[in-house]
PAMI-709855 format. One line per 10 residues: number of its first residue (from 1); their letters; for each residue x, y, z of C-alpha. Coordinates in nm, 2 decimals, padded with zeros to 4 digits. Example, Ala and Ser with C-alpha at 12.3 -4.5 7.8 and 13.67 -1.06 7.14 Angstrom:
1	as	01.23/-00.45/00.78 ~ 01.37/-00.11/00.71
This chain:
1	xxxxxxxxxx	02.02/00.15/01.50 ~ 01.65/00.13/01.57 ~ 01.60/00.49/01.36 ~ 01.80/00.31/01.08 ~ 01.62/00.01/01.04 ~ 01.28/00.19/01.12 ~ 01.39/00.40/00.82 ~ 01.47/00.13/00.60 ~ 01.21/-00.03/00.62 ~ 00.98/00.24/00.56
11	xxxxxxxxxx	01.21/00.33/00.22 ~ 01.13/-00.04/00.11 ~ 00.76/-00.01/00.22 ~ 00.73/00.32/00.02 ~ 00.88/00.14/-00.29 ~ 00.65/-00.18/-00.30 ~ 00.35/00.07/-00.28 ~ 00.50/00.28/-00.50 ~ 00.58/-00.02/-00.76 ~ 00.33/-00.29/-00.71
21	xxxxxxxxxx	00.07/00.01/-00.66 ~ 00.06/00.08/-01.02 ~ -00.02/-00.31/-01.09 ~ -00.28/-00.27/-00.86 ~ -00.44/00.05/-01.02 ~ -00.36/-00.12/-01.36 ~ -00.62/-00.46/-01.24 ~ -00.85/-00.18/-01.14 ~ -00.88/00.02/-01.45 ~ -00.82/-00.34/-01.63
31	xxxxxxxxxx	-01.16/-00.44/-01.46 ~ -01.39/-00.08/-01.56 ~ -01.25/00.03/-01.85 ~ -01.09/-00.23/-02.06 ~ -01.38/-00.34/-02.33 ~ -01.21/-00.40/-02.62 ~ -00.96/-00.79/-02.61 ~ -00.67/-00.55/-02.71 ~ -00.69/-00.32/-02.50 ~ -00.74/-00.59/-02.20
41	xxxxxxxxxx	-00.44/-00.81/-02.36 ~ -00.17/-00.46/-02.31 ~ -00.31/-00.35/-01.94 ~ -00.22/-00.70/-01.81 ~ 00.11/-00.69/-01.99 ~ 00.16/-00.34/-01.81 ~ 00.08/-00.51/-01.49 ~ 00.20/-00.88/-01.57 ~ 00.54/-00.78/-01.74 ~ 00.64/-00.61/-01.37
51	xxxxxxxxxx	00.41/-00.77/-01.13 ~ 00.71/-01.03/-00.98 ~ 00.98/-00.79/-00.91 ~ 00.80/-00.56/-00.77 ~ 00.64/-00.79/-00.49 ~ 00.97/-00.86/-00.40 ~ 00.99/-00.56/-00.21 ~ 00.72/-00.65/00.01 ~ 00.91/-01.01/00.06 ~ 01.20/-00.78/00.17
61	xxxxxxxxxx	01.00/-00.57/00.42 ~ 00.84/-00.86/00.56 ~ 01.20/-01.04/00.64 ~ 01.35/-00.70/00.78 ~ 01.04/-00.68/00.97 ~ 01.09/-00.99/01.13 ~ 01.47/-00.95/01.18 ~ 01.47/-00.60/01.32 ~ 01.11/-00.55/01.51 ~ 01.05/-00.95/01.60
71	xxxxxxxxxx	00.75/-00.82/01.87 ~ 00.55/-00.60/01.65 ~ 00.60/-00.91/01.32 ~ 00.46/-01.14/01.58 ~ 00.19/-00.91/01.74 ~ 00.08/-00.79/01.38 ~ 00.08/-01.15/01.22 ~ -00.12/-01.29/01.48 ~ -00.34/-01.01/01.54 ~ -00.38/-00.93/01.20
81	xxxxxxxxxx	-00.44/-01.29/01.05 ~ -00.75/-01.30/00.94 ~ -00.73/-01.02/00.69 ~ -00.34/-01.12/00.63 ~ -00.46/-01.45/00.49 ~ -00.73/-01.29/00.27 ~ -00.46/-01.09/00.15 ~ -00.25/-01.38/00.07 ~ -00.48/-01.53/-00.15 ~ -00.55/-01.25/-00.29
91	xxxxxxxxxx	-00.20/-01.18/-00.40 ~ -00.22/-01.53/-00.58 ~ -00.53/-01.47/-00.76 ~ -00.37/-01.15/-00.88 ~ -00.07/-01.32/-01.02 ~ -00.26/-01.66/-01.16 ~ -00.51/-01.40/-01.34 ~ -00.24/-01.23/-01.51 ~ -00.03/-01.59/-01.58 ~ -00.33/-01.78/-01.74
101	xxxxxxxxxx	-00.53/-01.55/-01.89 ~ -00.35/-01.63/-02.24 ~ -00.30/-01.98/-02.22 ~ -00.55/-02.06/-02.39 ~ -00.77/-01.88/-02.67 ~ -01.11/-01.91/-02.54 ~ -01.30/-01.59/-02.46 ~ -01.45/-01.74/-02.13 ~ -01.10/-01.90/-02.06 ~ -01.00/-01.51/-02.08
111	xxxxxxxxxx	-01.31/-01.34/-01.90 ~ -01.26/-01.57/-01.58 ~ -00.94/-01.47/-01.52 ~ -00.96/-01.11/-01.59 ~ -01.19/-01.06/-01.33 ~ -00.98/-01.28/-01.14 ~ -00.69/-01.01/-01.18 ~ -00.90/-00.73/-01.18 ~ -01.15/-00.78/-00.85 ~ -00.84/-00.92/-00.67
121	xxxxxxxxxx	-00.63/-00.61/-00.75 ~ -00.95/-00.40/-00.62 ~ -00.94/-00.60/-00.30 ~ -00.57/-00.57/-00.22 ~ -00.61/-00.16/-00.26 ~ -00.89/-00.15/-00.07 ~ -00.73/-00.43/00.21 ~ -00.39/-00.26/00.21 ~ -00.56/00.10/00.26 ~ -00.78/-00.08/00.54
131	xxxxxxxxxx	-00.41/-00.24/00.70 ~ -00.29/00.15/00.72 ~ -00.64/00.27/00.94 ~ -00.54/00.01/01.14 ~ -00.22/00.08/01.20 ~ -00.30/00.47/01.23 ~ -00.64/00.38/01.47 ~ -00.44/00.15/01.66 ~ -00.56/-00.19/01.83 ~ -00.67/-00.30/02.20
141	xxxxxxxxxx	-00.35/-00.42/02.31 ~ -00.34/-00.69/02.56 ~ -00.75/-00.76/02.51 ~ -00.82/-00.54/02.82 ~ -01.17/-00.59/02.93 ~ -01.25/-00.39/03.25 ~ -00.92/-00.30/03.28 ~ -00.76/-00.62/03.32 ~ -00.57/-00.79/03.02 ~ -00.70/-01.10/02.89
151	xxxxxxxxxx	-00.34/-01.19/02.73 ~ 00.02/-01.07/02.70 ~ 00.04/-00.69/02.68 ~ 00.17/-00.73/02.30 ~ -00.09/-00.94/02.17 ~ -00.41/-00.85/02.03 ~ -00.68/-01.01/01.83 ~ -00.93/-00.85/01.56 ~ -01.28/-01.00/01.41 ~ -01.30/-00.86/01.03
161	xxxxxxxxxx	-01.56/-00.60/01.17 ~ -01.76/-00.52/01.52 ~ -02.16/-00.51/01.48 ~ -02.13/-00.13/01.57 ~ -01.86/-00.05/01.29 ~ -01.69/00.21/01.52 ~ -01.32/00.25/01.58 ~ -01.41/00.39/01.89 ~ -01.54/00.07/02.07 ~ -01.35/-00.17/02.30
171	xxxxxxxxxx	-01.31/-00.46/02.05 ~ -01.27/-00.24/01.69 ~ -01.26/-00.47/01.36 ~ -01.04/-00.45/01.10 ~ -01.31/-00.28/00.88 ~ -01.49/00.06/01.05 ~ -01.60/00.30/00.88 ~ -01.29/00.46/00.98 ~ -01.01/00.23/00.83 ~ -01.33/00.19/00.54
181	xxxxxxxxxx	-01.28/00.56/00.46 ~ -00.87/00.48/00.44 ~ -00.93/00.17/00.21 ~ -01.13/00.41/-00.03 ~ -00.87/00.61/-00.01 ~ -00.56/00.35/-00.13 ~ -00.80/00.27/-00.40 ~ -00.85/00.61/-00.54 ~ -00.49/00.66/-00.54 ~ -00.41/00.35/-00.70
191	xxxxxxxxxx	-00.61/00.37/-00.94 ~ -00.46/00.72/-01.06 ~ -00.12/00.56/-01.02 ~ -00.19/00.26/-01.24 ~ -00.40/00.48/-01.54 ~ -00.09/00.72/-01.56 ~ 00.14/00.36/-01.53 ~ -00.11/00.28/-01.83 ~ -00.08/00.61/-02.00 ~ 00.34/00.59/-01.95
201	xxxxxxxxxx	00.39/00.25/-02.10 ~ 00.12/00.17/-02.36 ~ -00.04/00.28/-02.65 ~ -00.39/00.17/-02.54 ~ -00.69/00.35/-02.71 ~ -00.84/00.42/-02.38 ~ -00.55/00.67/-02.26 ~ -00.71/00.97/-02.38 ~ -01.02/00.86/-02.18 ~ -00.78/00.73/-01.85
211	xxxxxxxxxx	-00.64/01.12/-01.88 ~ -00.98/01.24/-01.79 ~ -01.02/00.95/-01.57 ~ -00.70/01.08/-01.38 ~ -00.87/01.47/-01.36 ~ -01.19/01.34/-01.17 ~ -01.00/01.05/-00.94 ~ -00.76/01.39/-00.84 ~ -01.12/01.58/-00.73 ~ -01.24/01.26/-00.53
221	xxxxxxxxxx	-00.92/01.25/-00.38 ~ -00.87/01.60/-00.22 ~ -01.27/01.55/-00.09 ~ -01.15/01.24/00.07 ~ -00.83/01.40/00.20 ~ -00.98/01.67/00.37 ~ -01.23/01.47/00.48 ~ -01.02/01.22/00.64 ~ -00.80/01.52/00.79 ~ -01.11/01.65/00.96
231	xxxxxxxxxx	-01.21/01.28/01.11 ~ -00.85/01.23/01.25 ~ -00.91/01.40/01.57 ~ -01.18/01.13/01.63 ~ -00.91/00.91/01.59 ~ -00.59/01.06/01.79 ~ -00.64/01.34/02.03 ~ -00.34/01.52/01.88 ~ -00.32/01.37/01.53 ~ -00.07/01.64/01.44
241	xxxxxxxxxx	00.14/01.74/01.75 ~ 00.44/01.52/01.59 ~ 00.44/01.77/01.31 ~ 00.44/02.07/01.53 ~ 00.70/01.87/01.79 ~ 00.97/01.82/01.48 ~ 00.91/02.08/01.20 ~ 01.07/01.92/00.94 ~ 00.85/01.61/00.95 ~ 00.66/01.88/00.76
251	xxxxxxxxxx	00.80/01.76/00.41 ~ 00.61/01.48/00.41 ~ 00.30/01.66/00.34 ~ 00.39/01.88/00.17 ~ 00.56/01.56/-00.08 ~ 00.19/01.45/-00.06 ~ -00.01/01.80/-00.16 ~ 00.22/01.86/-00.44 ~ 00.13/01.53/-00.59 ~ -00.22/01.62/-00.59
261	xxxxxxxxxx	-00.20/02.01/-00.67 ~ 00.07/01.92/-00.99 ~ -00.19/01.65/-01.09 ~ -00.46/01.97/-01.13 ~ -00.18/02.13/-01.39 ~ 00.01/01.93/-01.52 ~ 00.05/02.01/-01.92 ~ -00.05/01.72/-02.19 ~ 00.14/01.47/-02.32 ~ 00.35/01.49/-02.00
271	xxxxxxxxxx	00.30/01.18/-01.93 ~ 00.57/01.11/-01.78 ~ 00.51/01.38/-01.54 ~ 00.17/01.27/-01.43 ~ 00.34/00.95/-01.35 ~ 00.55/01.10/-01.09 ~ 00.26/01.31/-00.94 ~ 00.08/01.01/-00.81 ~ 00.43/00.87/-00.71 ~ 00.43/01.13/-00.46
281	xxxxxxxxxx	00.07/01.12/-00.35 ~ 00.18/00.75/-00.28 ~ 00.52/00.83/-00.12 ~ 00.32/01.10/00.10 ~ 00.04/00.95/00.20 ~ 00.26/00.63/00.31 ~ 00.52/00.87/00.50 ~ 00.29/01.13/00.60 ~ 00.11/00.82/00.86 ~ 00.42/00.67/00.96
291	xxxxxxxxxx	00.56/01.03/01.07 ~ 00.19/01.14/01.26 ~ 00.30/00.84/01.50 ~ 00.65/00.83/01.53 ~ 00.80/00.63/01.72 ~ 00.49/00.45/01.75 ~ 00.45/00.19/01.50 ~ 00.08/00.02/01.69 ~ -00.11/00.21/01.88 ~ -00.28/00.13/02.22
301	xxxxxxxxxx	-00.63/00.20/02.23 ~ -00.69/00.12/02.62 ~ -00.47/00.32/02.88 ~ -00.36/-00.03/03.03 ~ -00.08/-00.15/02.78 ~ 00.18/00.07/02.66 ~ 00.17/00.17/02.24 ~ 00.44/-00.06/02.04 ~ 00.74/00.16/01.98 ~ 01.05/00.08/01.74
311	xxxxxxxxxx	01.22/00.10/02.12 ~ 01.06/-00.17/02.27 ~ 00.98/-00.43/01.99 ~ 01.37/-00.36/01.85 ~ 01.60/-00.67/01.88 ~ 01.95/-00.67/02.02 ~ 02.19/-00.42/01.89 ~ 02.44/-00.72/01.84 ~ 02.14/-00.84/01.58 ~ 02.06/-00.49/01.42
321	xxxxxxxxxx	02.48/-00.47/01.33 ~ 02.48/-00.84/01.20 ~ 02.21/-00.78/01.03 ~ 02.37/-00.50/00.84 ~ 02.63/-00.64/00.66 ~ 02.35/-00.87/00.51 ~ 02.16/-00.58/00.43 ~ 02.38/-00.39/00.22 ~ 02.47/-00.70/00.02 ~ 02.06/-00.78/-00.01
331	xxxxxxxxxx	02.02/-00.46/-00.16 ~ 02.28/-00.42/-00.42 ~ 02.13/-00.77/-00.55 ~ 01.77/-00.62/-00.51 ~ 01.84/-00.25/-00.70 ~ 02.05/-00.47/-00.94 ~ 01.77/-00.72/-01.06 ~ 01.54/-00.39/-01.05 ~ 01.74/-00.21/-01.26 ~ 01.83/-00.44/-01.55
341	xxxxxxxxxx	01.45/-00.57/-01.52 ~ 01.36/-00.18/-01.57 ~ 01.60/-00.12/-01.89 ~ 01.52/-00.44/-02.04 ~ 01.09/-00.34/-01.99 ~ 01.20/00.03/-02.10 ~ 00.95/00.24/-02.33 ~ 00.62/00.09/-02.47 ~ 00.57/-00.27/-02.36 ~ 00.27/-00.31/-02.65
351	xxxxxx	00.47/-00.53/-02.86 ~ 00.67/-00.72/-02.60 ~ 00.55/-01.08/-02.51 ~ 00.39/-01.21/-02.24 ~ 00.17/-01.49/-02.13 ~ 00.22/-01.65/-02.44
């Protein structure tokens, strides 16, 4: 049951990044390249017309979190809480940007809260991407100092960043240049995703531009990529030996380097196609992390404290099977409201109302 629900909640991960990560690429082309009020006025409705149900996959990961894994929810949100709570507001300035930028018709009314959706949507790909370095890094469980925890084996707790800005010290931050180098990464990505989500749904005059756009985000990507590769080592002694323990975790990579080869030659006015190229850089990327570490979910970065595992943070299996019968139901009512919200936002979204 603990391979199940590790699963599942990886799927629903995968999907909020995969959904909400075009609204966050959309705020971050929104904020560069949108000069002209109606061009501006259809990215938000790209983003703001979707924004809602998508988050609601993140709602459901954080509750299944919680249910399935209680001692990795509580190490993480305590741990974690600094940057979780920047995050959070974050999240709200997104959505407020997108609700109030047309409720009134005054250009500085407008320009406040577009750079309130579009730095906040910056932030949240870069903060997100920082979250997965973190996770992949792993934390000093326990606070060991001179080999001695300073608190339950479990618990950690992070500044925002150390004054030497290594992930290699005893105390890390959130932000090294490490989990920096990751953030750059989520943002690169996103970005790609949310100008193809862009290309897909609107008839913006920038598309032709974002195409290009697309082309030279795909050439700062694979540097990145094979630069973080070669860093990893740094990181974990044997950053691949899961892939070379259980072959077929292989897929996941591969999932991730045919999103950014197809990208390279892809045909025009394929948009559609572009669109699911940077779906699976996304659905790679996310997978390709979580299956370096399996069955790790938090690494241990003193030799004290043992790594959090989905075997010993898992609740009861009299929980995990109660909690199943909720599932199921929870999901036909989230795939339903995604689907109907999906037909009913099919095709171009230029002419469909919102905000107003």
């Amino acid at each position: 049951m603990e391979i199940f629900w590790y699963i599942i909640i990886a799927i629903v991960l995968a999907v909020f990044f995969i959904l909400d990560g075009y609204d966050f690429g959309t705020g971050i082309i929104h904020l560069f390249m949108a000069k002209k009020e109606e061009d501006k006025e259809v990215i938000a409705k790209a983003a703001g017309l979707f924004w809602d149900s998508n988050e609601v996959w993140l709602v459901a990961a954080g509750g299944m979190l919680f249910m399935a894994f209680p001692t990795f929810y509580a190490s993480v949100f305590s741990g974690f809480y600094l940057p979780l709570i920047i995050v959070l507001w974050l999240i709200v300035f997104r959505a407020i940007g997108l609700e109030f930028r047309s409720q009134f018709n005054y250009q500085m009314w407008k320009d406040m809260w577009d750079k309130a959706f579009g730095i906040s949507s910056l932030l949240l790909a870069l903060f997100f991407g920082i979250a997965l370095g973190n996770i992949v890094r792993g934390v000093n469980l326990g606070g060991v100092e001179n080999g001695i925890s300073t608190y339950e084996a479990h618990y950690f707790f992070l500044p925002l960043w150390d004054s030497s800005f290594s992930p290699s010290t005893t105390h890390p931050g959130v932000i090294d240049w490490f989990t920096l180098t990751i953030g750059i990464i989520s943002v690169v990505v996103l970005a790609m995703h949310g100008a193809n989500w862009i290309v897909l749904k609107t008839n913006s005059s920038i598309n032709k531009k974002l195409k290009k756009v697309v082309f030279k985000l795909n050439l700062v990507l694979s540097f990145l990529t094979i630069f973080s590769l070669s860093i990893w080592h740094i990181i974990n002694e044997s950053p691949f030996e899961n892939f070379l323990d259980k072959p077929f975790l292989i897929i996941f990579p591969i999932i991730y380097f045919t999103g950014i080869i197809g990208l390279y030659f892809v045909k025009k006015n394929r948009d559609i196609v572009n669109f699911v190229f940077s779906t699976f850089i996304v659905l790679g990327g996310i997978t390709s992390s979580l299956a370096s570490m399996f069955p790790v979910i938090l690494p241990s970065t003193n030799s004290v404290n043992d790594p959090l595992t989905i075997y010993n943070t898992v609740i009861s299996d009299y929980g995990l099977s109660v909690a199943l019968g909720w599932g199921i139901l929870g999901f036909i009512l989230l795939f339903v409201y995604m689907i109907i919200q999906k037909r009913l936002m099919k095709g171009k979204i230029d002419k469909m109302d919102y905000g107003h």
